[in-house]
N, C-alpha and C positions, 0 to 999 in steps of 0.2 A: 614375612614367611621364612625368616632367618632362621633356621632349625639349629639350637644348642648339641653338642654332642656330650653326652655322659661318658662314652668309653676313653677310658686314657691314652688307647694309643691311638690317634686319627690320622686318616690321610696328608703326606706331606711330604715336601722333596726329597728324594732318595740320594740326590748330589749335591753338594754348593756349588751355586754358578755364579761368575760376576753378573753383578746386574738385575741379583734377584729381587726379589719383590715383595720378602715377606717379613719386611721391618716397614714397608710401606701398605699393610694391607686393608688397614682401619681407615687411612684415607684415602684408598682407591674406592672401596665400596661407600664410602660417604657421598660419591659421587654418578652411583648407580641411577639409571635413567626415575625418574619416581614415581612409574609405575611398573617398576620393575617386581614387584611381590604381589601384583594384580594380575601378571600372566600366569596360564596354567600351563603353557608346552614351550616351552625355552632352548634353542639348542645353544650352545655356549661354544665358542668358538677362540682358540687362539694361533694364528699363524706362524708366533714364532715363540714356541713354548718357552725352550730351554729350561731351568728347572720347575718350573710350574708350580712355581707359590699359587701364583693365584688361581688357574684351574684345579687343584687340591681344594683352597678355602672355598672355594663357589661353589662345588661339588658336595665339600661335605656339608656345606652351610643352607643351601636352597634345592629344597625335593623339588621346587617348579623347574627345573633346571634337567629338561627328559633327554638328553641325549647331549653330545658334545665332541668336538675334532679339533685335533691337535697338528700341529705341523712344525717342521724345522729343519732347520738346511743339513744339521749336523746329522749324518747317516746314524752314524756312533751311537751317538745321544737317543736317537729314536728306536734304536734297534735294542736299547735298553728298556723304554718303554714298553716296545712288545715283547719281550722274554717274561715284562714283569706281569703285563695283559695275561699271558698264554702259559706260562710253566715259570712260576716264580720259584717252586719248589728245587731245580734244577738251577735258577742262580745260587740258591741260597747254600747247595750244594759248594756251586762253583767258588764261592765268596767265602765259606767256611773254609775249604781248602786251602785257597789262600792265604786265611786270615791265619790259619795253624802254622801253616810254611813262614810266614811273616815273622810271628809271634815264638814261636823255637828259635829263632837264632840271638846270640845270646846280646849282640852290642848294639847299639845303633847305627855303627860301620857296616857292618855284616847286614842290615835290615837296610842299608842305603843301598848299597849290591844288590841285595835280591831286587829293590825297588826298578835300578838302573837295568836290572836282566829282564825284567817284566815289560817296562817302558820299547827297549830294545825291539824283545818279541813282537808286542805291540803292533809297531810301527813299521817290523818290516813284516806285517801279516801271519804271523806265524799261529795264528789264534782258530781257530772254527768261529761262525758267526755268536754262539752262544758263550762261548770261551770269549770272545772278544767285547762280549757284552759286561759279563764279569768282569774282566782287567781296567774295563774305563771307570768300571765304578770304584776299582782298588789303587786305581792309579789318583781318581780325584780325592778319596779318602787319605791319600799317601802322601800328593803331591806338596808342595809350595802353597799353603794360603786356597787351597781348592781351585786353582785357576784352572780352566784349559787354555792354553793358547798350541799353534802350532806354527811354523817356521813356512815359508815359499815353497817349501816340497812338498809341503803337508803334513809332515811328522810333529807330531807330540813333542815338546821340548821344555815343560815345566820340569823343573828341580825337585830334586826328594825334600819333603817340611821337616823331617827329624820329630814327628810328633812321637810323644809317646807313648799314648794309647788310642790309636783313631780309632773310630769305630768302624771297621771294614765292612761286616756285614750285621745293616740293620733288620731283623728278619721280623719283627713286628710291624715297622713301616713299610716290608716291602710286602708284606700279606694283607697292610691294608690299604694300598697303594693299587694292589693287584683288584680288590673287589671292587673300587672305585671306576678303576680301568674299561670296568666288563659296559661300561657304557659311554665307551671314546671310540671315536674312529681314528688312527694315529695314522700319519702321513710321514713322508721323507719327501724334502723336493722345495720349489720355489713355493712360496706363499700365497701363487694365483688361482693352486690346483685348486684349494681348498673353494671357490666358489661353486661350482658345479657342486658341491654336497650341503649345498643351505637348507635348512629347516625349510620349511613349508609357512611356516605361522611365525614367528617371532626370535629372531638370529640377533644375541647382543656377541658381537667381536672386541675383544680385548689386544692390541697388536701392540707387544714389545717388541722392538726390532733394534738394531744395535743403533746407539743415539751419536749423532751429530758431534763430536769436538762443541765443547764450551765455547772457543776461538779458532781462527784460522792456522794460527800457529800450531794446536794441538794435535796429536797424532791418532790415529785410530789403533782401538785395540783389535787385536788376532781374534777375530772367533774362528773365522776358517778361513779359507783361504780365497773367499770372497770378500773384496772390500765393500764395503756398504758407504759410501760416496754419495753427494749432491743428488747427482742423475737419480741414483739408487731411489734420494729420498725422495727428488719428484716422481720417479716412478710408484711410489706407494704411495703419494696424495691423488695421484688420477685413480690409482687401484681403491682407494677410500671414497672418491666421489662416484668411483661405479657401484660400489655399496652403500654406499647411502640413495641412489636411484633407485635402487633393491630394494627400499625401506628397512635396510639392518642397522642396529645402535651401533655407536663407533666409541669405543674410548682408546685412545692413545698414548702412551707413555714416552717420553722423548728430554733432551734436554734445552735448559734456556739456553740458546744459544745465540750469540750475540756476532753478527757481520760489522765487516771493519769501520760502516759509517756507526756502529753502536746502535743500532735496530735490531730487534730479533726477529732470527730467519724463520721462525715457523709464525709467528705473528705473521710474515707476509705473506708464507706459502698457505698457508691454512685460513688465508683474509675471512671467508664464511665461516670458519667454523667456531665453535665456543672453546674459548683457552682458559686454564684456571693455573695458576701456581701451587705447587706443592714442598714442604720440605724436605729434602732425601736426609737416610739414616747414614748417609754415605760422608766423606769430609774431602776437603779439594786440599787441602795442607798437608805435610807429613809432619811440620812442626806443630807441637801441642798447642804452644800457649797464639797458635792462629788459625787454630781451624775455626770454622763457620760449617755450618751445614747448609750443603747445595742445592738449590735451589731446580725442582722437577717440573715440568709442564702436564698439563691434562687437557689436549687437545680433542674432543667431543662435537657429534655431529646432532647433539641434543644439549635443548635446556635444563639443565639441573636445579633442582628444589630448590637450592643454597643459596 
């Protein structure tokens, strides 16, 4: 029931996030439950969006697909969501503005300034909620490599990238980003809320949640200023086995990650469930002539066709 799209411009992330999804998208759906194009009322579920490759591709790709909820820790991030749900007209506004103020100054010194006065603002609230929804998406277009990360206080502390022509405001993907929307329920908040709003009939969950360290030595990245730790993760293998008692599909995205007797830790924490390896478009080396592409898990509380 994989529905082709003809129009050129279709639904898809309006930011770059670390950790996206959507160089990995042909082999995340290869592993869709397989009778997933047999249901006719789907609600599509993911707890911890962040750019939302993949809620975009499954939206624009399966009409069985009637309804869908999103959630994420990052206020920020979700409160871009709903600007772009409810009055995308009024971003695009807000983004063009920007993008002219940006784009008139004549050096890339002067366009680091304005960057650095914007981030500033920012961070110490200086923004209205809609204004502030604007700046995250000019700040990710602006920053270093598209990261967010933020510091122990909370403030935003990526570097200006010196790009020199980002694209600040995309107004074609955020009008169709917007019509996509009109059938999500967006959330802000822990990942548990989102139960109490399950489908009735057939709830497949997608949960990207920030992955594991490769090794113990490895450090966690910033997404906010929660660390997503051990506990964190057993916390969200009991929150998976209460959805799976729900009878909702589970796939899960996470990395191999290897404890110091050299066993992998979701192989043991996940002992029931079905694990598949995948390869990421991502690379563990910063030297050329050693990278390898890294090695993803697809942890699933179903048997797949494959």
């Amino acid at each position: 029931m994989e529905k082709k799209q003809d129009n050129k411009i279709i639904a898809k992330p309006f930011v770059k996030w670390a950790g996206g999804k959507g160089s990995l998208i042909k082999q995340l759906i290869a592993y869709l439950p397989s009778n997933f194009n047999e249901q006719e009322d789907i609600t599509y579920i993911e707890p911890f969006v962040g750019g939302g490759a993949m809620l975009f591709y499954m939206l624009t790709h399966y009409p069985n697909i009637k309804h869908a909820i999103i959630n994420d820790v990052n206020q920020d991030l979700i409160n871009c969501y709903l600007l772009i749900k409810k009055d995308p007209a009024k971003l695009i506004t807000l983004l063009m503005r920007m993008k002219d103020e940006f784009y008139q100054l004549p050096s890339i010194e002067d366009r680091g300034r304005y960057y650095y006065q914007m981030r500033e603002k920012y961070n110490e609230g200086g923004f209205s909620i809609k204004e502030r929804a604007a700046c995250f998406i000019f700040l990710n277009k602006t920053c270093f490599n598209g990261l967010y990360r933020v510091n122990t206080s909370g403030k935003f502390n990526v570097p200006f990238g010196r790009h020199k022509t980002p694209k600040i405001c995309d107004e074609a993907v955020i009008m169709a980003d917007h019509k996509i929307l009109q059938r999500v329920d967006v959330f802000a908040g822990d990942y548990n809320r989102i139960t109490k709003h399950l489908g009735k009939k057939y709830n497949f969950i997608y949960i990207d949640p920030p992955y594991r360290p490769l090794s113990g030595s490895a450090c966690f990245i910033e997404y906010t200023r929660n660390v997503f730790d051990d506990a964190e993760q057993m916390r969200l293998k009991a929150y998976c086995d209460m959805l799976t008692q729900k009878n909702c599909m589970i796939m899960q995205s996470n990395s191999n990650s290897v404890d110091s007797d050299g066993k992998s830790y979701f192989a043991k924490l996940y002992d029931t469930y079905y694990i598949n390896q995948i390869k990421a478009h991502r690379f563990i080396n910063a030297y050329a002539g050693k990278r390898e592409k890294e090695t993803e898990l697809l942890i699933m509380n179903y048997v797949n066709h494959q």
